[in-house]
mmCIF file as Biopython writes it, N, C-alpha, C and O atoms, coordinates in Angstrom:
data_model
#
loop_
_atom_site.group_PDB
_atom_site.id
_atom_site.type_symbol
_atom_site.label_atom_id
_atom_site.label_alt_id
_atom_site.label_comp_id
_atom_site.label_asym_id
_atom_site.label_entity_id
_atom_site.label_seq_id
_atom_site.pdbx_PDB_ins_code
_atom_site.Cartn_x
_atom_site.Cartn_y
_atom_site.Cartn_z
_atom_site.occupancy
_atom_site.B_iso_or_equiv
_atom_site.auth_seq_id
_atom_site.auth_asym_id
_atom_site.pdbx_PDB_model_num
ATOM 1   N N  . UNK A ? 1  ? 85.074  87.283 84.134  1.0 0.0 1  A 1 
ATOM 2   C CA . UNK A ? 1  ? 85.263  87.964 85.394  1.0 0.0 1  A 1 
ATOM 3   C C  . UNK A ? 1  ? 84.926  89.441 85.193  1.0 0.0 1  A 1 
ATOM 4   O O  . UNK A ? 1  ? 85.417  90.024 84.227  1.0 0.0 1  A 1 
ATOM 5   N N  . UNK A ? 2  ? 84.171  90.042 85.989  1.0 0.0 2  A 1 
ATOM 6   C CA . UNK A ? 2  ? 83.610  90.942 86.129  1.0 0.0 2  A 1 
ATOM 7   C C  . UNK A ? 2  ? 84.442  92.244 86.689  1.0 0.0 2  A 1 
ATOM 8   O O  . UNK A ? 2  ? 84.914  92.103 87.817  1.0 0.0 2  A 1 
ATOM 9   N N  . UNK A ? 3  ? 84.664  93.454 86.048  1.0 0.0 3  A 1 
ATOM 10  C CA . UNK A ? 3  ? 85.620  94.485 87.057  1.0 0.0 3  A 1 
ATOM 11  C C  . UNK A ? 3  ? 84.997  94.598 88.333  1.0 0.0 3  A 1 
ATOM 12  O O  . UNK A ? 3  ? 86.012  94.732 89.016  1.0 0.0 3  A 1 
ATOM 13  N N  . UNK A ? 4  ? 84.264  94.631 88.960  1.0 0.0 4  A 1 
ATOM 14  C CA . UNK A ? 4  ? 84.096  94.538 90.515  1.0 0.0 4  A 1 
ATOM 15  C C  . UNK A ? 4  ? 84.807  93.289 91.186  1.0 0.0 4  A 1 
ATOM 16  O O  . UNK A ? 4  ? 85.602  93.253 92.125  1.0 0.0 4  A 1 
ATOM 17  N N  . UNK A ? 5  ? 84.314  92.359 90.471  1.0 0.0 5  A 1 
ATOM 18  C CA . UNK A ? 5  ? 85.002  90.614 91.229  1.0 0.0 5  A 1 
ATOM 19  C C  . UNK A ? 5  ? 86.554  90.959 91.187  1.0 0.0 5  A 1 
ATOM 20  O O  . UNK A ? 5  ? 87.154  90.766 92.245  1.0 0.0 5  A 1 
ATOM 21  N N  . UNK A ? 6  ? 87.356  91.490 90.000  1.0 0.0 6  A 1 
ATOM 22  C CA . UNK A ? 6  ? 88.979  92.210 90.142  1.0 0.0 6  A 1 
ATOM 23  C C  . UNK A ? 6  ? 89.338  92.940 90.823  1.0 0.0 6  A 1 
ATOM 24  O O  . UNK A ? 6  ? 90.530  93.201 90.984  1.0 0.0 6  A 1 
ATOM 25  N N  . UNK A ? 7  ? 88.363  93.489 91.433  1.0 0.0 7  A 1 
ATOM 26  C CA . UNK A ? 7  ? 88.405  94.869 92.347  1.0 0.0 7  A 1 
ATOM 27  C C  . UNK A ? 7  ? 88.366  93.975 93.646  1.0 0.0 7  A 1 
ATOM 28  O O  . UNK A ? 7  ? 89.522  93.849 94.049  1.0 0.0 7  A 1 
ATOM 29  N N  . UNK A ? 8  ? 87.746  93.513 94.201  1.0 0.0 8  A 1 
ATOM 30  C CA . UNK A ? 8  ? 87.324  92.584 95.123  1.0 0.0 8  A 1 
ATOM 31  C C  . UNK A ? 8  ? 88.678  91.560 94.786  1.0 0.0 8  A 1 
ATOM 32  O O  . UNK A ? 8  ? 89.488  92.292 95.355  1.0 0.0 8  A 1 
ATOM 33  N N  . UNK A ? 9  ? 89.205  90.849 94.475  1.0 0.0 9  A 1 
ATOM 34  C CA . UNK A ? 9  ? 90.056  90.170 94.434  1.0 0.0 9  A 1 
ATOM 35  C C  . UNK A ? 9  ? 91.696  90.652 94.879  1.0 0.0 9  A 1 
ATOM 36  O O  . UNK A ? 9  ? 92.586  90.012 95.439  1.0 0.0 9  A 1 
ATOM 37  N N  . UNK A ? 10 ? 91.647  92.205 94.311  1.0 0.0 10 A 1 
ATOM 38  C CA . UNK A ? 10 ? 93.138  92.668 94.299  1.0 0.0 10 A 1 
ATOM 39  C C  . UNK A ? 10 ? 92.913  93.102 95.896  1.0 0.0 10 A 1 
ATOM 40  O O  . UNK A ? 10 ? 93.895  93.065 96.637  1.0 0.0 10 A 1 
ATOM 41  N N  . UNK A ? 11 ? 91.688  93.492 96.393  1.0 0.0 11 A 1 
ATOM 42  C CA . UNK A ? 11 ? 91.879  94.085 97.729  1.0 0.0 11 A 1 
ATOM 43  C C  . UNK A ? 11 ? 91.824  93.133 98.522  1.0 0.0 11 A 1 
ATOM 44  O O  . UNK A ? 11 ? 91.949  93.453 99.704  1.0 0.0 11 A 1 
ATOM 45  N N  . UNK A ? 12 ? 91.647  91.818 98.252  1.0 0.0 12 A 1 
ATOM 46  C CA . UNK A ? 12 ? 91.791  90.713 98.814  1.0 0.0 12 A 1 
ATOM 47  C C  . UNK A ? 12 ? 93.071  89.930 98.825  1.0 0.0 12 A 1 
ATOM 48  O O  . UNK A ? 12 ? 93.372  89.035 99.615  1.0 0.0 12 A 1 
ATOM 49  N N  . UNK A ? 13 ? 93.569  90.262 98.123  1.0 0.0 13 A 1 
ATOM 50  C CA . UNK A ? 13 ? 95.033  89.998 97.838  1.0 0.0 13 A 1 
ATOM 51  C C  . UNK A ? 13 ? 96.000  90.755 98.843  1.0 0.0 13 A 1 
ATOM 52  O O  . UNK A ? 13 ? 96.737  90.290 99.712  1.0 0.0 13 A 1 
ATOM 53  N N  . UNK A ? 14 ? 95.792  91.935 98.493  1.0 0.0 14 A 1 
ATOM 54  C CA . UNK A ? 14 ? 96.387  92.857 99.485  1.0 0.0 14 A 1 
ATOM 55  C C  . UNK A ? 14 ? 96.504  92.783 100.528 1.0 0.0 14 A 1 
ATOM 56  O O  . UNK A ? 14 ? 97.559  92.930 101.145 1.0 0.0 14 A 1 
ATOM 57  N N  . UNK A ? 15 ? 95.241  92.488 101.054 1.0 0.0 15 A 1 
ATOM 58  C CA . UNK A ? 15 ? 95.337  92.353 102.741 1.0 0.0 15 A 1 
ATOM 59  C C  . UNK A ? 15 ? 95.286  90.859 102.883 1.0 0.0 15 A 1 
ATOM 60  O O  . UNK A ? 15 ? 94.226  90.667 103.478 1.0 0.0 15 A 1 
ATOM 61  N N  . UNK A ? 16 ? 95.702  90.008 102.719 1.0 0.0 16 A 1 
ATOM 62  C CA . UNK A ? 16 ? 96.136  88.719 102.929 1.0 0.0 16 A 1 
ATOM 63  C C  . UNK A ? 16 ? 97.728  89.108 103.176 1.0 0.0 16 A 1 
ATOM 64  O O  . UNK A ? 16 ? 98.410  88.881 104.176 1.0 0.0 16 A 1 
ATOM 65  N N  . UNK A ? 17 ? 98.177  89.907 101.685 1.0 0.0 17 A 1 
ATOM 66  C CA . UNK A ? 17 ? 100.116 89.759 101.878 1.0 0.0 17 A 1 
ATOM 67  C C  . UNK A ? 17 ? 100.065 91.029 102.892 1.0 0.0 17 A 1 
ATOM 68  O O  . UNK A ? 17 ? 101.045 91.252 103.602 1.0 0.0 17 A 1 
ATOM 69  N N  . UNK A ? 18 ? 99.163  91.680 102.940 1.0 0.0 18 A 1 
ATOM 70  C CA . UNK A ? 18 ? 100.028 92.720 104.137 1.0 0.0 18 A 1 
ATOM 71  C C  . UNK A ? 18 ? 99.881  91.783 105.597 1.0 0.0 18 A 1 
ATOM 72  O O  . UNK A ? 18 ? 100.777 91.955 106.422 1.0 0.0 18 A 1 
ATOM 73  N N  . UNK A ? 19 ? 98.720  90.747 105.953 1.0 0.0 19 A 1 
ATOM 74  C CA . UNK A ? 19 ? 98.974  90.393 107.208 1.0 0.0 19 A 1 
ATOM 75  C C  . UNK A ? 19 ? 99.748  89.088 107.129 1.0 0.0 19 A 1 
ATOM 76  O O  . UNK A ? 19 ? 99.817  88.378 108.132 1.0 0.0 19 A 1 
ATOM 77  N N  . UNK A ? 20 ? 100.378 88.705 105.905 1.0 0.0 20 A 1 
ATOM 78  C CA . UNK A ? 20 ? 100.924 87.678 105.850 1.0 0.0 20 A 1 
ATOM 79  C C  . UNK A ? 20 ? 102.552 88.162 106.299 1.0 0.0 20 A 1 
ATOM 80  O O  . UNK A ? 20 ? 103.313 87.576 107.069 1.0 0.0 20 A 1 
ATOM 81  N N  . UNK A ? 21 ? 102.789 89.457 105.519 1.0 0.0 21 A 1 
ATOM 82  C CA . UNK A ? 21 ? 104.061 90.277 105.963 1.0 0.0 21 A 1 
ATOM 83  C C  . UNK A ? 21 ? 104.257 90.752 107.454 1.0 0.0 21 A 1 
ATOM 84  O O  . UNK A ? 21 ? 105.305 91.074 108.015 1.0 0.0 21 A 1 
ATOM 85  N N  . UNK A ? 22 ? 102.974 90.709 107.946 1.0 0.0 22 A 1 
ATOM 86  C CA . UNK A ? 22 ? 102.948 91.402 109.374 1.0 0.0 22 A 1 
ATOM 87  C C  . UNK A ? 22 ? 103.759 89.950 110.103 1.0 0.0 22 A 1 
ATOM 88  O O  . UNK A ? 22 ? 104.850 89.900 110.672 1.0 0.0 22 A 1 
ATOM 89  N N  . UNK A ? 23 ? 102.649 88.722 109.801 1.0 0.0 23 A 1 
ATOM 90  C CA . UNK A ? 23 ? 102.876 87.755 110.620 1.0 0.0 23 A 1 
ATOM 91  C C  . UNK A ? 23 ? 104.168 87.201 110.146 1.0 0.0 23 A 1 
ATOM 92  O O  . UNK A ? 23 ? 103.903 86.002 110.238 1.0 0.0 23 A 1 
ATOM 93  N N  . UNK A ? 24 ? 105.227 87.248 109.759 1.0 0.0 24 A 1 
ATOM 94  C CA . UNK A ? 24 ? 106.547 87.118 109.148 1.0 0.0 24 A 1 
ATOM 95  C C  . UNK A ? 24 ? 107.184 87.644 109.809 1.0 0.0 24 A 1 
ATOM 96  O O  . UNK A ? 24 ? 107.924 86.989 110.543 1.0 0.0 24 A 1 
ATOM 97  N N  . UNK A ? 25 ? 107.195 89.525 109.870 1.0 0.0 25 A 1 
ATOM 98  C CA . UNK A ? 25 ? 108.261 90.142 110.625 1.0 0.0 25 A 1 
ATOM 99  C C  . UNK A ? 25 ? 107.685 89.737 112.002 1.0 0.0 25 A 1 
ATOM 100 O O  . UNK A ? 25 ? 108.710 89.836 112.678 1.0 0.0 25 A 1 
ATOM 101 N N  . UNK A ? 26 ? 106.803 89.380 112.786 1.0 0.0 26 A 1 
ATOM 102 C CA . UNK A ? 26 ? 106.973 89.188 113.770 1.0 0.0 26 A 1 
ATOM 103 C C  . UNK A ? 26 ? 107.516 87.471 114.280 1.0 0.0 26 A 1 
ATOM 104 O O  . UNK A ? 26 ? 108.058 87.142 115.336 1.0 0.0 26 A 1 
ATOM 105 N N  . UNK A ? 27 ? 107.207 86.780 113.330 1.0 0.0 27 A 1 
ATOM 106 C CA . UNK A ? 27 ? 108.368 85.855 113.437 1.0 0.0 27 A 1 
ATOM 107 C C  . UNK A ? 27 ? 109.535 85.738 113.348 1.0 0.0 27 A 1 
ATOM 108 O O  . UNK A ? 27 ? 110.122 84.953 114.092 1.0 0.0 27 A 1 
ATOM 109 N N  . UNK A ? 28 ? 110.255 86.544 112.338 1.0 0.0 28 A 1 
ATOM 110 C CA . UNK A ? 28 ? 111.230 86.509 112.550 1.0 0.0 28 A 1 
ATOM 111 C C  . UNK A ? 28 ? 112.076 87.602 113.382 1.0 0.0 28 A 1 
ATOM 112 O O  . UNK A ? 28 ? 113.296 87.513 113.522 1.0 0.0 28 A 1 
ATOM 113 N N  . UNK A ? 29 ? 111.142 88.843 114.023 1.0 0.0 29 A 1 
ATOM 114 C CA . UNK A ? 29 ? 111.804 88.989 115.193 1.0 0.0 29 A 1 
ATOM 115 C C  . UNK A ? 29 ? 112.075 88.409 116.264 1.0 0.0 29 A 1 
ATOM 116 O O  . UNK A ? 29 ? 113.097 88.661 116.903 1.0 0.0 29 A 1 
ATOM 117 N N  . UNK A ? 30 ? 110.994 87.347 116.699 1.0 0.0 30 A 1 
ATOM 118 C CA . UNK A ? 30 ? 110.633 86.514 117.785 1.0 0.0 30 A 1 
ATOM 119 C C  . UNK A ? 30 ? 112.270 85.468 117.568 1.0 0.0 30 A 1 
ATOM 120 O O  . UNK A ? 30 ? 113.010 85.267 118.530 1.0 0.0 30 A 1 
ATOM 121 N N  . UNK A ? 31 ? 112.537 84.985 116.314 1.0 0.0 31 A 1 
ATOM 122 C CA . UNK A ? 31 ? 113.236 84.093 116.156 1.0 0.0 31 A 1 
ATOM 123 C C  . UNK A ? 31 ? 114.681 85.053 116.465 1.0 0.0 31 A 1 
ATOM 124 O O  . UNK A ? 31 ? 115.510 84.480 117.172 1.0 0.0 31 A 1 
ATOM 125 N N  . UNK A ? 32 ? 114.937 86.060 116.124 1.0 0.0 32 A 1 
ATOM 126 C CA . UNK A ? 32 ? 116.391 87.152 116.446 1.0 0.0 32 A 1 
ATOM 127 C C  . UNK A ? 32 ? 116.595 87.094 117.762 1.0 0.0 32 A 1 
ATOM 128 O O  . UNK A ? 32 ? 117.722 86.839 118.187 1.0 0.0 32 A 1 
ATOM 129 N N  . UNK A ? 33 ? 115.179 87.398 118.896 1.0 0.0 33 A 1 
ATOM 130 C CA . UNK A ? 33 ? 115.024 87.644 120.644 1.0 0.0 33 A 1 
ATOM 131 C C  . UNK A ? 33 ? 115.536 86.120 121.016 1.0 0.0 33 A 1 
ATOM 132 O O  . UNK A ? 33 ? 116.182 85.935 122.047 1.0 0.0 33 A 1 
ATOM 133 N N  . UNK A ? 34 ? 115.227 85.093 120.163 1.0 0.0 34 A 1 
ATOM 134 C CA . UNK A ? 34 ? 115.136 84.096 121.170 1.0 0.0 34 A 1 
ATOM 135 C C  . UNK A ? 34 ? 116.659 83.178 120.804 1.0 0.0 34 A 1 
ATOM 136 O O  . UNK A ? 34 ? 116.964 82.148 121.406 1.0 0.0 34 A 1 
ATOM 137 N N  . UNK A ? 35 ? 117.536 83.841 119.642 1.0 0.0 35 A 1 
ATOM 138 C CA . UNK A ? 35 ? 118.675 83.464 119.867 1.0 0.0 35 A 1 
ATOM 139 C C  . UNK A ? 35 ? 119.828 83.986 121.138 1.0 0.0 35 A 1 
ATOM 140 O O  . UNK A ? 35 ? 119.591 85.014 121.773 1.0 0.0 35 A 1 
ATOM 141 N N  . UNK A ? 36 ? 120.885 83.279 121.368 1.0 0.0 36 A 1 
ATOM 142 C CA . UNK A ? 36 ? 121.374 84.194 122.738 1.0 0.0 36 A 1 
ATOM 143 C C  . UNK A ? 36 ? 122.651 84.345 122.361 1.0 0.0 36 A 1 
ATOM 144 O O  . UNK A ? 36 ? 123.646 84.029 123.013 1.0 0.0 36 A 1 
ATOM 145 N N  . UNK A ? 37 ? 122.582 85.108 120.697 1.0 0.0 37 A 1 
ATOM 146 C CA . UNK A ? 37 ? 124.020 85.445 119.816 1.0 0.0 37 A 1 
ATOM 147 C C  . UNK A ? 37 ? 123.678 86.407 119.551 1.0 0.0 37 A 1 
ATOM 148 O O  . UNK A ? 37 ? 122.726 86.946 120.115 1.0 0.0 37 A 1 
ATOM 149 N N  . UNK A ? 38 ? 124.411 86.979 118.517 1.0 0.0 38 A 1 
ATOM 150 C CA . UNK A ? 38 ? 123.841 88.128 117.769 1.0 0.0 38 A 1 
ATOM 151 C C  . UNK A ? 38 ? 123.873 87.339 115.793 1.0 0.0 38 A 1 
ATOM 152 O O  . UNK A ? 38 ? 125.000 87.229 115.310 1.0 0.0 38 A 1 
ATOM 153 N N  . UNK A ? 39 ? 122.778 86.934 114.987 1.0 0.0 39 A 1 
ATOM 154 C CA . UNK A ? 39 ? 122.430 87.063 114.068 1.0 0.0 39 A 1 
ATOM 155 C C  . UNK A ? 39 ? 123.311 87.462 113.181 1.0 0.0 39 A 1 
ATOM 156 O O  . UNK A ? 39 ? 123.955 86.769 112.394 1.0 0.0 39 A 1 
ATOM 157 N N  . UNK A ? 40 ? 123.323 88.697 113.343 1.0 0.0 40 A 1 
ATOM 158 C CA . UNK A ? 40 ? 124.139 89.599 112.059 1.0 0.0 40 A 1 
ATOM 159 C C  . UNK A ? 40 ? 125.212 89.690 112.147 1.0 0.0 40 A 1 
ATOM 160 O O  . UNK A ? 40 ? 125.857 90.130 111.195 1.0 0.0 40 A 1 
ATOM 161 N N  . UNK A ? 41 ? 125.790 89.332 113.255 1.0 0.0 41 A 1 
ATOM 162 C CA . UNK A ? 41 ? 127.582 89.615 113.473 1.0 0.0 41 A 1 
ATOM 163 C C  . UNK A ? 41 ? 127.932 88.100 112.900 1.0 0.0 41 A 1 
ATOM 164 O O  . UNK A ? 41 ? 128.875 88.001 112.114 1.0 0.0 41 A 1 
ATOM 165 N N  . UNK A ? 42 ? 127.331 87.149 113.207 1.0 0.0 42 A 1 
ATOM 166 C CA . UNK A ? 42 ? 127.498 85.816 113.376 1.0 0.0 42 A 1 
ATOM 167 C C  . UNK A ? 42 ? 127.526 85.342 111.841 1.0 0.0 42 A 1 
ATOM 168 O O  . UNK A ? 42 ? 128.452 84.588 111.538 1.0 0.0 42 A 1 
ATOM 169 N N  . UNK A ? 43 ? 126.414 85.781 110.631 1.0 0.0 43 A 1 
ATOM 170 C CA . UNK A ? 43 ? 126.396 85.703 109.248 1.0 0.0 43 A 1 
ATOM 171 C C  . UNK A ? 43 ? 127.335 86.605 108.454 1.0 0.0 43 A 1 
ATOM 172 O O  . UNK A ? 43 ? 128.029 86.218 107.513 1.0 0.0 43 A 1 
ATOM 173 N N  . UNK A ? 44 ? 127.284 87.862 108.936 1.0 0.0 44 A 1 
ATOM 174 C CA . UNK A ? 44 ? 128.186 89.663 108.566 1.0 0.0 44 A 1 
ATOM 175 C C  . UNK A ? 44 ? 129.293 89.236 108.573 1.0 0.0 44 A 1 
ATOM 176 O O  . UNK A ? 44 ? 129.834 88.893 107.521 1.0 0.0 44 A 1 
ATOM 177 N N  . UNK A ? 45 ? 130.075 89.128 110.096 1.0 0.0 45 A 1 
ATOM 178 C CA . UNK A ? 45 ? 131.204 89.428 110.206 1.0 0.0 45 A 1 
ATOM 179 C C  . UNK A ? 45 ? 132.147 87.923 110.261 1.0 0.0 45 A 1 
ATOM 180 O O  . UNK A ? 45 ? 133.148 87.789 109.557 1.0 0.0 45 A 1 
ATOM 181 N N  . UNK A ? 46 ? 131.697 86.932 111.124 1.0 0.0 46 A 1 
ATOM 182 C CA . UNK A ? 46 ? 132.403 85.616 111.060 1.0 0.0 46 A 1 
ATOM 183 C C  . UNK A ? 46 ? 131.936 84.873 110.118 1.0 0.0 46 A 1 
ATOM 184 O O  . UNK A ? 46 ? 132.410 83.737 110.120 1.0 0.0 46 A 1 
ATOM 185 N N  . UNK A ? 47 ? 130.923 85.170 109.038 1.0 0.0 47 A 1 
ATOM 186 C CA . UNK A ? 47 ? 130.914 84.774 107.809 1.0 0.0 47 A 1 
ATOM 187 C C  . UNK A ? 47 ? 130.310 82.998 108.031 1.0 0.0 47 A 1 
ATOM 188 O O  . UNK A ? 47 ? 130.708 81.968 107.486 1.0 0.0 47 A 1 
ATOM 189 N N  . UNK A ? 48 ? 129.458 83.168 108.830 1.0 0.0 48 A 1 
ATOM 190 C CA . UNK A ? 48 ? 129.324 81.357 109.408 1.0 0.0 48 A 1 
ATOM 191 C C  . UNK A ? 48 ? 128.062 80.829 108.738 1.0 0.0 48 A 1 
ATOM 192 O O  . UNK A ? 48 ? 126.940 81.011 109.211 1.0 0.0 48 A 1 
ATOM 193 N N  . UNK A ? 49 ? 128.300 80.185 107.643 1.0 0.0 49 A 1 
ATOM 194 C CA . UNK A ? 49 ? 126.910 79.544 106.207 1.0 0.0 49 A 1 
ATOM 195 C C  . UNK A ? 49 ? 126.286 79.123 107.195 1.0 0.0 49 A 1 
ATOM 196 O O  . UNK A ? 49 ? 125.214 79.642 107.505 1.0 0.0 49 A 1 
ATOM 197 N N  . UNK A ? 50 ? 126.748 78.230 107.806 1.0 0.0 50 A 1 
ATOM 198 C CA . UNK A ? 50 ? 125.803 77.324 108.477 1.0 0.0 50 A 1 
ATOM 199 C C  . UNK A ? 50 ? 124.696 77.776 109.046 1.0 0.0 50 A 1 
ATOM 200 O O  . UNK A ? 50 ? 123.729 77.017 108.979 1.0 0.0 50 A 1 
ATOM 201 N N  . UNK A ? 51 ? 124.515 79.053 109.727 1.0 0.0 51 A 1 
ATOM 202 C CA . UNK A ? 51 ? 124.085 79.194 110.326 1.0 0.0 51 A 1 
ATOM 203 C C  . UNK A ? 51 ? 122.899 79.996 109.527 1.0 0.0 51 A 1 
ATOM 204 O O  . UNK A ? 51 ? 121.693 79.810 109.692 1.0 0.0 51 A 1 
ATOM 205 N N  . UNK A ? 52 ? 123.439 80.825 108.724 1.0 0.0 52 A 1 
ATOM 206 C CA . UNK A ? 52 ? 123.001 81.392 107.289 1.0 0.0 52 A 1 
ATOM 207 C C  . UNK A ? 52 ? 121.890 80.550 106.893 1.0 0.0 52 A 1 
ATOM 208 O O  . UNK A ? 52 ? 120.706 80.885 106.865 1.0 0.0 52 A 1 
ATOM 209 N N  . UNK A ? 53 ? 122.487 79.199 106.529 1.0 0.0 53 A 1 
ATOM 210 C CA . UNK A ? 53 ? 121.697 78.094 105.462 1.0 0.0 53 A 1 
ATOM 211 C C  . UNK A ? 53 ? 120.842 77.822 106.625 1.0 0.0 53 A 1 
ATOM 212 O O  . UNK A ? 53 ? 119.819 77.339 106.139 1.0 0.0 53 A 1 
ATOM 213 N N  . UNK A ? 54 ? 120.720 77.871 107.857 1.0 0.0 54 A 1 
ATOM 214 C CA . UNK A ? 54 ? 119.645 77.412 108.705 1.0 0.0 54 A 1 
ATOM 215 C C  . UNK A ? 54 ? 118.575 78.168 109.067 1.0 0.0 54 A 1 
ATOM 216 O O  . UNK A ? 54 ? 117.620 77.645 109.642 1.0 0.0 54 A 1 
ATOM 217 N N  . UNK A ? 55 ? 118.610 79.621 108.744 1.0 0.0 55 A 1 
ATOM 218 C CA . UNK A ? 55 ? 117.738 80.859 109.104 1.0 0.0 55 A 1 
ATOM 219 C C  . UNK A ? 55 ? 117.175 80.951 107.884 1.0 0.0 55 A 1 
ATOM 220 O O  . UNK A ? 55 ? 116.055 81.421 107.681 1.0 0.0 55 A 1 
ATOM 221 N N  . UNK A ? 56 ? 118.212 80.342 106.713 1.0 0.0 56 A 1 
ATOM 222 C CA . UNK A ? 56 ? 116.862 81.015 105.419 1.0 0.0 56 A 1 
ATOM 223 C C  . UNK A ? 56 ? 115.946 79.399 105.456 1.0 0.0 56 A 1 
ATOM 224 O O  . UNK A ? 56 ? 114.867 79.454 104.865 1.0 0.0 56 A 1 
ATOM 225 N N  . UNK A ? 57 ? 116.234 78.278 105.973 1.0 0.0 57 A 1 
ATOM 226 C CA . UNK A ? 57 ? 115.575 76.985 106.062 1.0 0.0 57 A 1 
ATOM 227 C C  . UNK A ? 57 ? 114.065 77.562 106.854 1.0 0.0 57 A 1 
ATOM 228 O O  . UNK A ? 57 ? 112.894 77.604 106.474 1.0 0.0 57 A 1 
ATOM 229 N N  . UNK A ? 58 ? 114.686 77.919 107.987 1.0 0.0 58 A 1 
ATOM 230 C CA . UNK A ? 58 ? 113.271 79.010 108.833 1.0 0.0 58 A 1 
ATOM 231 C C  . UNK A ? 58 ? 112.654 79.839 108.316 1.0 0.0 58 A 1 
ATOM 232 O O  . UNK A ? 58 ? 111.443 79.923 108.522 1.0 0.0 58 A 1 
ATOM 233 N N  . UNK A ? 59 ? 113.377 80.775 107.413 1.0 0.0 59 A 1 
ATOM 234 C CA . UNK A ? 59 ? 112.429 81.209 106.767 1.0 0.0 59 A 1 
ATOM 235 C C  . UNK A ? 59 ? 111.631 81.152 105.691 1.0 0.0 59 A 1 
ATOM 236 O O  . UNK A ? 59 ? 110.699 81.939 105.529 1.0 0.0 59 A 1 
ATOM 237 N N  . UNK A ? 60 ? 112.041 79.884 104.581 1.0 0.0 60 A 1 
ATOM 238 C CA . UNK A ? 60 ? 110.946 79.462 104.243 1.0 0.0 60 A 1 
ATOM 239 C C  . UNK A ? 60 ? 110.195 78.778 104.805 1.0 0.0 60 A 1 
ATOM 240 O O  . UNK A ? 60 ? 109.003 78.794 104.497 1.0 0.0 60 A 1 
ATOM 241 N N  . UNK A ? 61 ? 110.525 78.232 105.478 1.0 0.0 61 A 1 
ATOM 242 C CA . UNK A ? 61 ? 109.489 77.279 106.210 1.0 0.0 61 A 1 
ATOM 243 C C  . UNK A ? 61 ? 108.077 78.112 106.796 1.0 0.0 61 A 1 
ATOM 244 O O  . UNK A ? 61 ? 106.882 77.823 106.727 1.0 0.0 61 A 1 
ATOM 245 N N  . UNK A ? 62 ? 108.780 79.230 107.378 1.0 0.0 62 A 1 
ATOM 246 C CA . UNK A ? 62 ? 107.949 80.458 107.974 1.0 0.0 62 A 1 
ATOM 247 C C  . UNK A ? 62 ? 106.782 80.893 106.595 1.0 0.0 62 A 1 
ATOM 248 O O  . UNK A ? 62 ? 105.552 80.934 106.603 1.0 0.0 62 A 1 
ATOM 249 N N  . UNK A ? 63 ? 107.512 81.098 105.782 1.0 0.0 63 A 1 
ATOM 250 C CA . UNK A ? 63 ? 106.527 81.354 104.210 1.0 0.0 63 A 1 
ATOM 251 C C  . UNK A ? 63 ? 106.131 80.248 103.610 1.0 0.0 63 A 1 
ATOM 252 O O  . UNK A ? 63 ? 105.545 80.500 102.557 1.0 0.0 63 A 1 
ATOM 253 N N  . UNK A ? 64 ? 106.224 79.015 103.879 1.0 0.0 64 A 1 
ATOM 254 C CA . UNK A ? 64 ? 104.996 78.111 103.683 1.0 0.0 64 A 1 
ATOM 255 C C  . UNK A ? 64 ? 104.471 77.964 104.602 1.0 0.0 64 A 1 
ATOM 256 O O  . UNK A ? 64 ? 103.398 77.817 104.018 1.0 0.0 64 A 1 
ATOM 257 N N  . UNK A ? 65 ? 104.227 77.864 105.537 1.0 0.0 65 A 1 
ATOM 258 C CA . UNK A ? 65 ? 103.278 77.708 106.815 1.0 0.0 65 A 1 
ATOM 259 C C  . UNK A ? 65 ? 101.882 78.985 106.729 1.0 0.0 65 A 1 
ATOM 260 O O  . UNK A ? 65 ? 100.677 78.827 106.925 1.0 0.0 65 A 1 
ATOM 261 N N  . UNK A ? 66 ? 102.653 80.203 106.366 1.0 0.0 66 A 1 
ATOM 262 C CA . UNK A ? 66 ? 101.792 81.604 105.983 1.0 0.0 66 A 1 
ATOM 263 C C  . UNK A ? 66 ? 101.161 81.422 104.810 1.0 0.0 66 A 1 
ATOM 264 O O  . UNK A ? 66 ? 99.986  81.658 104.531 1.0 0.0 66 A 1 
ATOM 265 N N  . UNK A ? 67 ? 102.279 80.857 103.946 1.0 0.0 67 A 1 
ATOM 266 C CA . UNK A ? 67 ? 101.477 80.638 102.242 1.0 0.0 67 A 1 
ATOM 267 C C  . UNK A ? 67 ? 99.881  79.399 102.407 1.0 0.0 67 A 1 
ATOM 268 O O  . UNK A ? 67 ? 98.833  79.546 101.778 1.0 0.0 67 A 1 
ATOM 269 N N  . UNK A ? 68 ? 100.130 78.456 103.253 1.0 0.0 68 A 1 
ATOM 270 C CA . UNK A ? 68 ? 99.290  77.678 103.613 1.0 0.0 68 A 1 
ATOM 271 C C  . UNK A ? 68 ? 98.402  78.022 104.137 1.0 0.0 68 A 1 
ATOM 272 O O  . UNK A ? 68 ? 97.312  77.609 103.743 1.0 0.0 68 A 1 
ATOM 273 N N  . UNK A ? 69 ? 98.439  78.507 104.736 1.0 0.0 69 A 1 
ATOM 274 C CA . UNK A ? 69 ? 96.876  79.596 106.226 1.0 0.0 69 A 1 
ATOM 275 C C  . UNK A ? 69 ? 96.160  80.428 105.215 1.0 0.0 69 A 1 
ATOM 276 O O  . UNK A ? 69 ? 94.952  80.661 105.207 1.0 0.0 69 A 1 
ATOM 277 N N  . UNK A ? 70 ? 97.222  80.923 104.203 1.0 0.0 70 A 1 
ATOM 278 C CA . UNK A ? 70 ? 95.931  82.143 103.235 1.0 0.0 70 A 1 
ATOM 279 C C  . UNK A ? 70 ? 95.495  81.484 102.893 1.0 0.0 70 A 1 
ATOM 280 O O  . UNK A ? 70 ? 94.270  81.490 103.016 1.0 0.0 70 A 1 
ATOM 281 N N  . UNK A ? 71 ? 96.125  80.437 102.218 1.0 0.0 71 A 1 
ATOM 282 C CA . UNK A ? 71 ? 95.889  80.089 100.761 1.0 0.0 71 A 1 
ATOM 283 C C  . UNK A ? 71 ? 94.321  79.025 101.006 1.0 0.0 71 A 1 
ATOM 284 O O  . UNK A ? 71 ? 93.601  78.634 100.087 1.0 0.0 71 A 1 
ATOM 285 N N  . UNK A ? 72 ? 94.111  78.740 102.535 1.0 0.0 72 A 1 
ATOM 286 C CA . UNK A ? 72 ? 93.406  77.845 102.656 1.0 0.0 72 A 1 
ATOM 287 C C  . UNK A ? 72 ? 93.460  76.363 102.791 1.0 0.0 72 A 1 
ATOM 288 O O  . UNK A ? 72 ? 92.421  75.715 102.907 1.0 0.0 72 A 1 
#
């Protein structure tokens, strides 16, 4: 591998995870708007897993679906 093809690769890298990060936070804002609770009081303060263990389920799911689209 050639230092240009590394050069070409890392900036390819880059802008894959920066629009992979873009398309993330805007999912998971979309997913905060479209509950009709509040999120953080609901995990923070009443301490409720369940609900916890179901948002990080979304969010991987959210990061394989993204990991899949780059990755090809």
């Amino acid at each position: 591998m050639k230092i240009s093809q590394i050069g070409d690769a890392v900036v390819s890298s880059a802008t894959f995870a920066g629009i992979g990060l873009v398309v993330f936070a805007l999912a998971f804002f979309l997913m905060v708007k479209v509950t009709p609770f509040s999120i953080r009081k609901e995990i923070e303060e009443d301490h409720n897993t369940a609900l916890a263990v179901i948002m990080a389920g979304v969010i991987i799911g959210i990061s394989l679906i993204i990991s899949a689209a780059i990755g090809g």
